[in-house]
N, C-alpha and C positions, 0 to 999 in steps of 0.2 A: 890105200887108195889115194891117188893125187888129185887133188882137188884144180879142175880147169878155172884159171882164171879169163874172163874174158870183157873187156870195154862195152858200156852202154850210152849209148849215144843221150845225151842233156838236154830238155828243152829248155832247162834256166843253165846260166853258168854264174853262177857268184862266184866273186873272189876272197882268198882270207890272206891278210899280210901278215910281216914273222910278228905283229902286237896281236893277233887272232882275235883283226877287226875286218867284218863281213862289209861288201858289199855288191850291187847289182845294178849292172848298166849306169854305175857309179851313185848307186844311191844307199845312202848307209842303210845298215839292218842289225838289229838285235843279234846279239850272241846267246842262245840256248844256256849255255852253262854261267854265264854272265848274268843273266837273268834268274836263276834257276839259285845262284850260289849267293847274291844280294839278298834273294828275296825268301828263300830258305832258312832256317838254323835247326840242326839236326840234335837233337837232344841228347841221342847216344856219344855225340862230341862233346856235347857241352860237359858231360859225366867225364869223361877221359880225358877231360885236359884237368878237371876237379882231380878224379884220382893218382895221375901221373906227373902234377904238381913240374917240376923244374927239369924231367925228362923227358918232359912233354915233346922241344922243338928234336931233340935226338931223333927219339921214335918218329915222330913225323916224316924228318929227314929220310929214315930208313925206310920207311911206309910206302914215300915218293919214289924211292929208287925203286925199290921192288915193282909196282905200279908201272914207273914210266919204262922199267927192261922188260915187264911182260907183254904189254902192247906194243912195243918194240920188235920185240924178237917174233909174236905172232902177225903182227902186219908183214912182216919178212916173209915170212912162211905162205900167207896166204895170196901174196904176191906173184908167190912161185920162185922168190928166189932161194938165193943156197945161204943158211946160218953159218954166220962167221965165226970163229972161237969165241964168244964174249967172255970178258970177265967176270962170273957169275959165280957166286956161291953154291957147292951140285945142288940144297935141297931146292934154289931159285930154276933149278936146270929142269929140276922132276915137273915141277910146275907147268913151264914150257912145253915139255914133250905130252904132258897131258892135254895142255891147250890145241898142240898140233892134232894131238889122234881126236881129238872132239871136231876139229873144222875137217880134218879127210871123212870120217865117220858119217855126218852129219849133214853135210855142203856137198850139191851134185854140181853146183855152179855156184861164181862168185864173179859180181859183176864190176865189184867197186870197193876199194881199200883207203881208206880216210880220204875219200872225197866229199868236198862239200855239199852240201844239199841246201834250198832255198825254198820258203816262200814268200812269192811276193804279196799274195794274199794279205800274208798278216804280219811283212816286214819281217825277220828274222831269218838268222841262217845259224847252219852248226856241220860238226862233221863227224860220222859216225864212225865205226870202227870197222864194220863190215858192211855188205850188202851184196846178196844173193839172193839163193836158191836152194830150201833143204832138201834132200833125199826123199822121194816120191811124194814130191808138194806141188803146187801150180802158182800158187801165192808166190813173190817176192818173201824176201826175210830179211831183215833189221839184226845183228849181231854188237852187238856194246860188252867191251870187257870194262870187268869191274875185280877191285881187289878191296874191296870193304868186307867188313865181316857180316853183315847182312842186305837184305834188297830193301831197299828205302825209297819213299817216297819221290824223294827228288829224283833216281833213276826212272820210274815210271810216266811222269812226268815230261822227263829229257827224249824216251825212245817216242814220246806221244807226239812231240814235238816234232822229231826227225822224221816219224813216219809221215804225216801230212807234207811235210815239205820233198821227202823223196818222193811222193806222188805228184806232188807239180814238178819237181825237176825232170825224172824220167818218164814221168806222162805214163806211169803205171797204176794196177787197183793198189791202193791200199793194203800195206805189207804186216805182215806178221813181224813181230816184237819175242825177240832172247836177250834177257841179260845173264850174261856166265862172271861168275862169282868164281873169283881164285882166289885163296887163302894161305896171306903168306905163312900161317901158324900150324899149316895141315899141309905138308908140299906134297904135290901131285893129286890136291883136291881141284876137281871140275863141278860146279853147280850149274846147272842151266834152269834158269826160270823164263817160263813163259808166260808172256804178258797176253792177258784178254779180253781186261777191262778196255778195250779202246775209245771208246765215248769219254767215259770216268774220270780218264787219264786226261784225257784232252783237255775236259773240262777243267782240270784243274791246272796243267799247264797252263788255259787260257785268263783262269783267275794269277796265276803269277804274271802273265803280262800286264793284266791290267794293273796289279798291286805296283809294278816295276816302273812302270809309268808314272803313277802317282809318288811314287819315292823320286824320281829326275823329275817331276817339274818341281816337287816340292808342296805345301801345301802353309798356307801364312793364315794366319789367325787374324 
């Protein structure tokens, strides 16, 4: 199935520069994963840089490649454009072709491909990875790839985030929340979780703003 991609009209337009610093009718704004990655430390890292001691930044590196060529090559796709040969490793390929059959499968519509989204509400912007429409839903949907080896916190968090702000920007209800989970150790693994907790979420994104906060102004004894 080819998934229509089709433009939806912004009632915010933030803008993000190549430093992926937000802002709106020229007023700065929080970065989501800026916020999100200061004020987070994920424990399952804090173990894997313990157990992988001086191979640490390798694997890292490798971790990022994989990471940045599958959102890559699936924002291409979901674009509707045509995949160019990439240099990819095939089991990096399996991956990919999994990511493609889960958005034609899945997505009757797609209205926006790492566009940014805003609130001005509550200052902050970010940019998600998809945004549409699933197969016989009526709700909006939130899509975020992830290539970690589990769903964490600060993903829940981050989509909690996007979704409030996609509803001020395209003046829609409040969207349903996917993180799809690719693993680069299992190629041609797809996880999709769906998020439900949306209040929960929120709440605790809105506790990392506030924490975020009080780390930039600082706090003097």
């Amino acid at each position: 199935m080819s998934t229509p991609t089709m433009a939806k009209p912004r009632l915010l337009v933030p803008v993000r520069d190549d430093s992926h610093r937000y802002t709106l009718d020229g007023r700065p704004l929080l970065g989501v994963t800026s916020v999100i990655h200061t004020v987070l430390r994920s424990p399952q890292l804090e173990e894997w840089f313990k157990r992988t001691g001086m191979q640490a930044d390798v694997i890292r590196d490798e971790a990022a490649a994989f990471g940045s060529s599958i959102h890559s090559a699936l924002a291409a796709h979901a674009r509707g454009e045509r995949l160019l040969p990439l240099d990819l490793p095939p089991e990096w390929w399996k991956t990919v072709e999994a990511g493609r059959r889960w958005i034609d499968e899945n997505l009757d519509e797609i209205y926006a491909v790492e566009e940014t989204v805003a609130s001005a509400r509550y200052g902050y912007a970010g940019t998600p990875d998809l945004y549409g429409r699933r197969v016989g839903r009526k709700l909006p949907v939130l899509v975020d790839f992830k290539t970690t080896r589990d769903l964490y916190w600060s993903h829940r968090f981050q989509l909690s985030a996007y979704r409030k702000a996609a509803a001020e920007t395209y003046g829609d209800r409040p969207a349903e929340r996917i993180v799809l989970l690719f693993s680069k150790d299992e190629p041609g693994k797809v996880t999709p979780h769906i998020l439900t907790h949306h209040d929960a979420d929120f709440a605790g994104w809105g506790y990392c703003l506030g924490l975020y906060g009080v780390m930039a102004t600082g706090v003097k004894s």
